[in-house]
VONU-992194 format. One record per residue (C-alpha): x, y, z; residue in three letters; residue number from 1. Coordinates in nm, 2 decimals. Example, Ala and Ser with C-alpha at 12.3 -4.5 7.8 and 13.67 -1.06 7.14 Angstrom:
REM residues 2
node u->1.23, v->-0.45, w->0.78, rest->ALA, nr->1
node u->1.37, v->-0.11, w->0.71, rest->SER, nr->2
REM end
This chain:
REM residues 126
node u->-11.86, v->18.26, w->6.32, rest->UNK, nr->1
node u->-11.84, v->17.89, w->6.45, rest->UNK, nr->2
node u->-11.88, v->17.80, w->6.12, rest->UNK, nr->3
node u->-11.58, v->17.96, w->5.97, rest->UNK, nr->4
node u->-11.40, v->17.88, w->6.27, rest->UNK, nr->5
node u->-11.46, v->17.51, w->6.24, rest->UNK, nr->6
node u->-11.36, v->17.55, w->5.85, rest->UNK, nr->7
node u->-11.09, v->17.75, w->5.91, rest->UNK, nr->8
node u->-10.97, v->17.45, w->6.18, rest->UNK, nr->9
node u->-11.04, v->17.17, w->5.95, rest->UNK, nr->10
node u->-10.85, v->17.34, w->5.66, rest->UNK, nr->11
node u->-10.55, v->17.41, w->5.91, rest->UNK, nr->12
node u->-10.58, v->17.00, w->5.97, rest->UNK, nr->13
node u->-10.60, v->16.90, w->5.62, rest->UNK, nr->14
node u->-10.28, v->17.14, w->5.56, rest->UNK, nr->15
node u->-10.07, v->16.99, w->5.80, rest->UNK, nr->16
node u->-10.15, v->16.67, w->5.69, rest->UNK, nr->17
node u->-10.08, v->16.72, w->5.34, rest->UNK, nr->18
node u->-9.74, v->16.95, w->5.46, rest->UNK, nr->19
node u->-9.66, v->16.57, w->5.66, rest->UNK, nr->20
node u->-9.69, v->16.42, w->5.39, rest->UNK, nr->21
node u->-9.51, v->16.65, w->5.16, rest->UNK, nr->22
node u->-9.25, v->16.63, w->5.44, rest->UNK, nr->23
node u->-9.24, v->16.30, w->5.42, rest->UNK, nr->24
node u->-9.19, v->16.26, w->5.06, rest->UNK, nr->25
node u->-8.89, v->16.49, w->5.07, rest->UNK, nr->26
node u->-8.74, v->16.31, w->5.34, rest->UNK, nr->27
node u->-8.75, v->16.01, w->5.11, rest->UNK, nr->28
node u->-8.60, v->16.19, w->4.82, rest->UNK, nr->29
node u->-8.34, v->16.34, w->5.02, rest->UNK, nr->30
node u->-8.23, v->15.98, w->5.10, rest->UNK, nr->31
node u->-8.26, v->15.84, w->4.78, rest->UNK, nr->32
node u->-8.02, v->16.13, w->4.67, rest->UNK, nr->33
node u->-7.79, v->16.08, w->4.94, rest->UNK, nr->34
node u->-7.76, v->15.72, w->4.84, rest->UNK, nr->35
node u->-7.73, v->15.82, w->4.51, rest->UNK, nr->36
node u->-7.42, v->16.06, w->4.54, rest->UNK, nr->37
node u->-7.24, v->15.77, w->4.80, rest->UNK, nr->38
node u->-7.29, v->15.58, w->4.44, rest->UNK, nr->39
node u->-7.14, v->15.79, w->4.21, rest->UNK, nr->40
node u->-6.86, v->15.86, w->4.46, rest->UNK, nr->41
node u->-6.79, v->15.48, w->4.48, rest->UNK, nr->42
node u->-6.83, v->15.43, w->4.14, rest->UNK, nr->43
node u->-6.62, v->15.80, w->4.01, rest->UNK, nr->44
node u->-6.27, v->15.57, w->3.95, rest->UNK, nr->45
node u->-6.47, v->15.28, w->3.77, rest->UNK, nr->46
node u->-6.48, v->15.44, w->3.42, rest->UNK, nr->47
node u->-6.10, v->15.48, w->3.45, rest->UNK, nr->48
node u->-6.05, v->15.14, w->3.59, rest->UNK, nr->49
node u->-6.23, v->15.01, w->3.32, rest->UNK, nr->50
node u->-6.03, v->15.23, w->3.04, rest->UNK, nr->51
node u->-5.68, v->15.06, w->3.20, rest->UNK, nr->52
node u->-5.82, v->14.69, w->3.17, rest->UNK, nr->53
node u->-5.89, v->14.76, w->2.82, rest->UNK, nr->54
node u->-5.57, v->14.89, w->2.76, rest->UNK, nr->55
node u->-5.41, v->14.62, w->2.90, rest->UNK, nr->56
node u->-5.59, v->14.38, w->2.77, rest->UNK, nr->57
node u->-5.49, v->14.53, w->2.41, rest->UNK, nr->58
node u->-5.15, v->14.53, w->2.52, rest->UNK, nr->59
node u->-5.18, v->14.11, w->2.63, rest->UNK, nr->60
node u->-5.35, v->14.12, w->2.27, rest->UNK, nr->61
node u->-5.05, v->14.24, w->2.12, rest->UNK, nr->62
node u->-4.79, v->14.09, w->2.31, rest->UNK, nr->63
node u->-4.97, v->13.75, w->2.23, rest->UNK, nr->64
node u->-4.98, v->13.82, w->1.86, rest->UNK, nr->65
node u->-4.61, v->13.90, w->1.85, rest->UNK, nr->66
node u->-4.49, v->13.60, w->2.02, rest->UNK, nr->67
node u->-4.70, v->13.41, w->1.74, rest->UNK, nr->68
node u->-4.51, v->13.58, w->1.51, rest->UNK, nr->69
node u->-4.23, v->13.54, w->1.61, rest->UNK, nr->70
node u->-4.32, v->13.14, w->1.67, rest->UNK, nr->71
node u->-4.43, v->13.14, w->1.34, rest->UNK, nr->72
node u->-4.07, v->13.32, w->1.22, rest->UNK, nr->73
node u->-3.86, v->13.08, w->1.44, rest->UNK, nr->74
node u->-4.03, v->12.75, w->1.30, rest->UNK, nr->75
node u->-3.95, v->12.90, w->0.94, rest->UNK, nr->76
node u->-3.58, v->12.94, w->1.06, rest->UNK, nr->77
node u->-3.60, v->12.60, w->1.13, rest->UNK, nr->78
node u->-3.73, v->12.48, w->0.83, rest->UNK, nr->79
node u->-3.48, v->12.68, w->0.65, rest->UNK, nr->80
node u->-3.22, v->12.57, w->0.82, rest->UNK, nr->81
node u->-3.26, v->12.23, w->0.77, rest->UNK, nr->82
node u->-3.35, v->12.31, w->0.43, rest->UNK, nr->83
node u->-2.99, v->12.41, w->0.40, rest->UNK, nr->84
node u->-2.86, v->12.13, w->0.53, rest->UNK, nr->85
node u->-3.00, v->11.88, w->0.28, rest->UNK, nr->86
node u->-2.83, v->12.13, w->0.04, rest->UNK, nr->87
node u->-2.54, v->12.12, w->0.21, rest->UNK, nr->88
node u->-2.53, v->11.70, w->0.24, rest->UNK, nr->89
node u->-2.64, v->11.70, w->-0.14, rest->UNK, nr->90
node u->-2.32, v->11.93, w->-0.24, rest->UNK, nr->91
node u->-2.11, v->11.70, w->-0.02, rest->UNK, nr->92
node u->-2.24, v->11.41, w->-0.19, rest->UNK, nr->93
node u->-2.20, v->11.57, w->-0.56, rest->UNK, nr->94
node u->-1.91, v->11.79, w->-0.54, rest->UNK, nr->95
node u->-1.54, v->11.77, w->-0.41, rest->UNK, nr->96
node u->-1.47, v->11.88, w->-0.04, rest->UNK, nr->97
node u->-1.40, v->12.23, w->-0.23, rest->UNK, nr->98
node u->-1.75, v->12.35, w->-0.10, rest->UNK, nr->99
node u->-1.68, v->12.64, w->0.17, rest->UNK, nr->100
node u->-1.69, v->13.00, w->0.13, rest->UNK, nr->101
node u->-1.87, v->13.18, w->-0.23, rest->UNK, nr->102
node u->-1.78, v->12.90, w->-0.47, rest->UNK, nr->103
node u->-2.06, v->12.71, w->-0.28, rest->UNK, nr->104
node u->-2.29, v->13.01, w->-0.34, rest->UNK, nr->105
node u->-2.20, v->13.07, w->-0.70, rest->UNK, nr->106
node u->-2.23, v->12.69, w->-0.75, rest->UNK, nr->107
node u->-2.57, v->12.68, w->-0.61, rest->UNK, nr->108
node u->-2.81, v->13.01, w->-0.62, rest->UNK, nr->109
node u->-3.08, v->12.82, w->-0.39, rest->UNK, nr->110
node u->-2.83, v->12.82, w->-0.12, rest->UNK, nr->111
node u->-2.78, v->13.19, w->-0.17, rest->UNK, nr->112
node u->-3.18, v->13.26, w->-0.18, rest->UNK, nr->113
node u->-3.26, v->13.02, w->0.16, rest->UNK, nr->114
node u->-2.94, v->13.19, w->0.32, rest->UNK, nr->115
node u->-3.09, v->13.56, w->0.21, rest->UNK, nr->116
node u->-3.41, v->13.40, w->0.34, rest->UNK, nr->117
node u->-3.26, v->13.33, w->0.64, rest->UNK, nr->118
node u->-3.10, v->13.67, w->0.70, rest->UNK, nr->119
node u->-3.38, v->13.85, w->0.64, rest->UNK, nr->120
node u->-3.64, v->13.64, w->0.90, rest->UNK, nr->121
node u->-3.29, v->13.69, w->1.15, rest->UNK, nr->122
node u->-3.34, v->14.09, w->1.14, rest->UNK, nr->123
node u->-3.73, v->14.02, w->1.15, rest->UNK, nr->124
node u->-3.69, v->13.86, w->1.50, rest->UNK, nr->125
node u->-3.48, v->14.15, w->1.65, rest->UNK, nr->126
REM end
């Protein structure tokens, strides 16, 4: 009967041992998971913050590649314009002061195509 009782008492020690340890171990895994959760609380808003920064930076994209366009439109103006006025200068320098108003366009069709040109970049920039 000692015999059993001393087995039965060293099997009760290695138990609660092992249910320490096991204790233990949850312990640890119940702080891991609380850590855990305090991260995916922080980090819940991040996916959207990181959906709005790419959505604004498509927007700067945008933005950017308009205002080239229209750069590029505006310098194209320009040249145009002066383009007319070395039309202009070689009318004045060819022709009698009669130059205002549709004779000049029926006297010269590249004026009429740079001024069309010119008309039609205009309502591109609004």
């Amino acid at each position: 009967m000692d015999k059993q009782l001393a087995q039965a008492t060293m099997n009760l020690e290695v138990a609660k041992a092992s249910n320490c340890a096991l204790l233990r171990e949850v312990q640890e895994a119940h702080a891991v998971v609380t850590q855990l959760s305090a991260t995916v609380v922080r980090s819940a808003g991040w996916e959207d913050q990181v959906a709005a920064l790419t959505q604004e930076d498509a927007k700067s994209n945008r933005v950017w590649s308009l205002e080239m366009k229209a750069m590029t439109i505006s310098a194209k103006c320009t040249s145009m314009q002066a383009e007319i006025y070395r039309l202009l200068d070689q009318i004045n320098d060819q022709h009698s002061p009669d130059w205002m108003g549709q004779t000049l366009m029926t006297k010269n069709p590249e004026i009429t195509i740079i001024l069309e040109k010119l008309v039609a970049d205009g309502e591109a920039l609004k």
